[in-house]
N, C-alpha and C positions, 0 to 999 in steps of 0.2 A: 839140872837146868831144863827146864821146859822147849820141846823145838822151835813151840810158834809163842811170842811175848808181845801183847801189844798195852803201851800204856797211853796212856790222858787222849789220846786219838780224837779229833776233832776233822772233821771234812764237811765242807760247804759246798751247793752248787748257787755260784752266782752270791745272792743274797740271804740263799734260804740254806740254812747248816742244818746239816740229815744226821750228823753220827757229832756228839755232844760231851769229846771226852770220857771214851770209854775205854776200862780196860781189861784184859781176858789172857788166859792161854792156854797152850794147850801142849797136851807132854805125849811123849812117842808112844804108839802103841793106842793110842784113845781115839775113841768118839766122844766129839765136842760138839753141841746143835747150840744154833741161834733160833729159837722161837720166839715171835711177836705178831702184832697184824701189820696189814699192807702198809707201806710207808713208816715200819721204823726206824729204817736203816739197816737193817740186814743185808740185801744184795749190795747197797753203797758197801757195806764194811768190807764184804769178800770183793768187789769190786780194786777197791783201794787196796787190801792185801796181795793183789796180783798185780798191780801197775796201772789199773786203767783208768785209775782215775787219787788223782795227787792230793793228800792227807792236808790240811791245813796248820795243823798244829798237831804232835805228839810221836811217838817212837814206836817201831816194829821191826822185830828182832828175829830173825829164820834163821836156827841152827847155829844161833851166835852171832849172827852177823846180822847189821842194820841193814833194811832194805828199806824204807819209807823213801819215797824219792828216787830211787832206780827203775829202768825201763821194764815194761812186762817180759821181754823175752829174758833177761837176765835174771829177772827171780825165776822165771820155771826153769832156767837152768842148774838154778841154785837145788830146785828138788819140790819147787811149789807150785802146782796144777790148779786149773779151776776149768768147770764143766758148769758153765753158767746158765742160768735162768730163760728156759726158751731153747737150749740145745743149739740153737747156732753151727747146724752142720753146713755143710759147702754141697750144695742139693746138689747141683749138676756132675759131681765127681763122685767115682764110684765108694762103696762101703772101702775098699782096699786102697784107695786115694786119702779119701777122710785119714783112717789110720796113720798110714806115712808121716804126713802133716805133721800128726802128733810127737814124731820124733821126728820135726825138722834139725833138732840143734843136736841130736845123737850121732857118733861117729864110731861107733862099734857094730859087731858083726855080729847082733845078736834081737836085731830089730826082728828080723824072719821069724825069733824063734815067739817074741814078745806079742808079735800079730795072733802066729799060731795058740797063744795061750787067752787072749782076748776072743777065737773063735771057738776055743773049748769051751768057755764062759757063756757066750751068747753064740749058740750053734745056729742061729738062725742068720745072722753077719757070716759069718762061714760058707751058709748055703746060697748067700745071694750077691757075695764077695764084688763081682761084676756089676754089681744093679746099683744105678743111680742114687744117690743120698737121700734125695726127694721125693721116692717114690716111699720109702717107705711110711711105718706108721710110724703114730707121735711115741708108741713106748719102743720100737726099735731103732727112731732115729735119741732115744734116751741113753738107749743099750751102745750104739754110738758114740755118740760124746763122753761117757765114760769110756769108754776102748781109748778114744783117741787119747783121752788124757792120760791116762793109764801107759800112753806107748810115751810117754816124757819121763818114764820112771820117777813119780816122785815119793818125796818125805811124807810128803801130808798132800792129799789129795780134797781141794775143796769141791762141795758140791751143792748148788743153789739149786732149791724146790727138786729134786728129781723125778718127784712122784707129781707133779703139778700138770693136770691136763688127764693124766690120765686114766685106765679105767683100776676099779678095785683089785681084779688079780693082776694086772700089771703094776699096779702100784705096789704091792706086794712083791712079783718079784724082785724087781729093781731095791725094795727095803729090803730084802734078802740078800742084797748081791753088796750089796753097804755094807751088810754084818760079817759077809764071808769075806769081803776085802780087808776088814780089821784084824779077822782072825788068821787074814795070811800076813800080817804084819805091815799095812798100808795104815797112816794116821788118819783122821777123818775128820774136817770140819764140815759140819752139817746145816743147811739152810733146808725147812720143811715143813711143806704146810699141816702136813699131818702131824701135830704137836704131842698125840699120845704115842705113836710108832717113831716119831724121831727120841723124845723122853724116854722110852722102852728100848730103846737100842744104844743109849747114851751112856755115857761114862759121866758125865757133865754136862751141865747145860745153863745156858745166861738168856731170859729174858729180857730183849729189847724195846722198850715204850720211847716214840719220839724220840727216839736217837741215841736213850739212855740205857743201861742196865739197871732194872729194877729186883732185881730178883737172880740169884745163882747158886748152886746145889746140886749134887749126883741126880741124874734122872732119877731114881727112885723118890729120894728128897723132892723132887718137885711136882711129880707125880701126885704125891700127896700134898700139896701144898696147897691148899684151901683156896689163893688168891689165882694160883696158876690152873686149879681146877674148872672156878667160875669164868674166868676171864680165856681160857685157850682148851679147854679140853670139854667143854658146855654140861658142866656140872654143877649142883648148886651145892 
C-alpha cells in the first residue's frame, strides 16, 4: 500500500479551480516531484495535502488513513510535514526557537537529541543557534525550515521549491540534503523549479498543466521524454 494515496482531487479558490482532479502517490522510501510552470497547481496540491487549504471534491489517504478535511496540526501529527514555498521562518525568534516549534505536538525526550542531529546537518544553524531567524540568508533560512520540519518526525516530508531564490551552490546543497534525507529513510514529496535535479533525484515524477497531470513516469522515463524535454528542461 502506498503511504501517501491521492484520488480524483479537485480544489477551487473562490471561482477559479487550480488542482482538476488529480491523482498520484507515493510509497515509502521514494522521491516523488511535482514538475510544471507557475500556476499549475503544485504548491495548491501540497498546500491541501497539509490542511491548509480544504480539497473540493476527491480523497487522500496518509498511511491508510483519510485525511482530506482534517486540521493541519492533526495531519502532521499523523507523520506529514511541509516546508513551504518562501520558508516562512518566524524571523524574530532565534535558529533554536524555530526548531522547537517544529516539535510543538511532540512529548518525548528525545527532542534535544533530533535538534542536535539537524545541527550536524546544517553546522552553520549550530554555530548561530542564538541568532535571530531573519538575519539570516535565504539558503540558511532554507536549511531552517527543513530542520524545523524534520524536528515533527515525519513519514514523508513535503518540500515546495527549496532551491527557489537561491544561488547555484546553494541550490545544490540543499538538492543534496533531499537525496541524503531519502537515503536515511525520510519519504519525499518534491515541488522544484529545477525540473532536471528534481527528475535526476526522483524515483517518480507527475507533470502538472493547469491543474492537471499530463505526464507520469520514473525520473529517468521523463527525463527523456521528448514533450518533458522541450517544455521544462529547454531542450529541443
Amino acid at each position: 500500500m502506498a503511504l501517501l494515496q491521492v484520488e480524483d482531487l479537485h480544489v477551487a479558490y473562490g471561482a477559479v479551480t487550480a488542482v482538476k482532479g488529480i491523482s498520484f502517490e507515493v510509497d515509502a522510501g521514494e522521491i516523488v516531484t511535482l514538475i510544471g510552470a507557475n500556476g499549475a497547481g503544485k504548491t495548491t496540491t501540497l498546500r491541501t495535502l497539509s490542511g491548509l487549504q480544504r480539497p473540493e471534491a476527491g480523497t487522500i489517504r496518509f498511511d491508510g488513513r483519510p485525511i482530506h478535511g482534517r486540521p493541519a496540526h492533526e495531519i502532521v501529527a499523523l507523520g506529514l510535514a511541509h516546508s513551504p514555498e518562501g520558508r516562512h521562518v518566524f524571523r524574530d525568534l532565534t535558529i533554536e526557537d524555530n526548531l522547537r516549534l517544529g516539535a510543538f505536538l511532540r512529548r518525548d525526550r528525545e527532542i534535544d537529541a533530533d535538534i542536535a542531529h539537524v545541527y550536524e546537518m546544517f553546522p552553520i544553524l549550530g554555530e548561530r543557534r542564538t541568532q535571530a531567524a531573519g538575519t539570516l540568508s535565504g539558503g540558511e533560512q532554507q536549511m531552517l525550515a527543513i530542520g524545523r520540519a524534520l524536528l515533527s518526525r515525519p513519514k514523508l516530508l513535503m518540500l515546495d521549491e527549496p532551491s527557489l531564490g537561491l544561488s547555484p551552490l546553494m541550490s545544490a546543497r540543499i538538492l543534496e540534503t533531499v537525496d541524503s534525507l531519502r537515503a536515511a529513510g525520510t519519504t519525499i514529496l518534491l515541488v522544484e523549479q529545477n525540473a532536471h535535479a528534481a527528475l535526476s533525484l526522483a524515483d517518480r515524477g507527475y507533470v502538472l498543466e493547469i491543474g492537471r497531470i499530463t505526464v507520469s513516469g520514473s525520473g529517468t522515463e521523463l527525463l527523456a521524454d521528448t514533450r518533458v524535454r522541450s517544455a521544462y528542461l529547454g531542450e529541443d
